[in-house]
N, C-alpha and C positions, 0 to 999 in steps of 0.2 A: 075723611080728613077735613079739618075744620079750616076755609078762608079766612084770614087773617087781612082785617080792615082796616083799609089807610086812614089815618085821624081824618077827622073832618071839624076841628076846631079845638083848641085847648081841653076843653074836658071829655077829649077823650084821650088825655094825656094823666097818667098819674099825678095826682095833688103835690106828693110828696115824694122828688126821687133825686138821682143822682144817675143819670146817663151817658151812654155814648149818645154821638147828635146823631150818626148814620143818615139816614139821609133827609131827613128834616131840614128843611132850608132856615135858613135866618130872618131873611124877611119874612116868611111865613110866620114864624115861630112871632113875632115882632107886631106884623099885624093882629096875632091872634090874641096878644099879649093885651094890646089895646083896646079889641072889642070885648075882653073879659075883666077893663079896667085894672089889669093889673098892671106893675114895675116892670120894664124888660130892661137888665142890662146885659151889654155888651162886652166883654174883655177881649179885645184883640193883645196876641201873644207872640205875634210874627217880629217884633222886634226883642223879643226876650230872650237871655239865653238865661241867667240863672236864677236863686231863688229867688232874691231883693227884687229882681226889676219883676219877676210874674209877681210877687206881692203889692212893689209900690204899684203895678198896672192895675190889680184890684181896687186898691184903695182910691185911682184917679174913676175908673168906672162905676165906684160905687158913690164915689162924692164923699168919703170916709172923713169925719172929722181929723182935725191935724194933730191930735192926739194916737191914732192910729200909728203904731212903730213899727207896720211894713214885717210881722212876722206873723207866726200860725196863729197864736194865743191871742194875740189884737182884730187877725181875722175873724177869730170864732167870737170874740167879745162885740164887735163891729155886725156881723150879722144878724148873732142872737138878739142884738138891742133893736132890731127892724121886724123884732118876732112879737109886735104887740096889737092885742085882739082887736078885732078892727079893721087891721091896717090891711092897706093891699097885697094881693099875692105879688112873688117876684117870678121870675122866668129870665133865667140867667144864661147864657149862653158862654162858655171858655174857650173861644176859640185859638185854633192855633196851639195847642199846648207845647213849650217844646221839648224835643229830647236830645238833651246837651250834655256831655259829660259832668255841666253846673247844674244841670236840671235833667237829672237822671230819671229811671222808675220812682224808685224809693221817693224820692221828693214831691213828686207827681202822686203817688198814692197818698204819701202824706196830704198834699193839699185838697183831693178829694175827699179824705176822708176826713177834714173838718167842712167840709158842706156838710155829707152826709151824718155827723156828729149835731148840724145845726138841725136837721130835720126835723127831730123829736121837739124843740122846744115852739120851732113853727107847727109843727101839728096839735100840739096842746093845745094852743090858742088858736085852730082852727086858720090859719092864715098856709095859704100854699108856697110850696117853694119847689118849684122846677129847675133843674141842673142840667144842662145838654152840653158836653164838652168833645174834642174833638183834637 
């Protein structure tokens, strides 16, 4: 049976993923984000209940231009434009997700899966993007 080792610093976190956080802490995740020069943000979601306010809460954590309209398609156009060669990796962390009759499964998968829709175009250009939600 193979031991399965606790990180010991961002790279030894996949480059490119979309996870649960389990038990990866924040401020680790945050320092380590730092010592590998990368972006760490934050979305706290404890005041969310449905889709608008977890969107507009993206759009304040990521500093999203006011162009941004707070739905999936401006999310995924909003990240992808932070996918240029060069630039630093991100390590995002969602926490809080909630599960609300306004912010069910469904909506929740949806919003995942335009992270992980953004992956591909951060991986082209070699820039990392870490997802830890929660």
């Amino acid at each position: 049976m193979m031991n399965k080792r606790s990180p010991a610093s961002l790279a030894d976190l996949p480059a490119h993923s979309v996870v649960a956080r389990s038990a990866l802490d924040i401020d680790q995740l945050r320092r380590w984000a730092d010592e590998a020069g990368q972006r760490f943000v934050l979305a706290d979601f404890s005041a969310c209940e449905d889709r608008r306010a977890v969107l507009k809460e993206l759009g304040r954590a990521f500093a999203f231009p006011e162009w941004y309209g707070a739905n999936f398609d401006g999310l995924y156009d909003c990240l992808t434009d932070l996918a240029e060669p060069g630039a630093p990796g991100l390590v995002v962390v969602l926490d809080r997700l909630p599960r609300t009759p306004r912010f069910d499964n469904d909506q929740r998968a949806r919003l995942l899966d335009v992270f992980r829709d953004a992956l591909e175009p951060f991986s082209e250009v070699g820039v990392a993007l870490r997802v830890y939600y929660r």
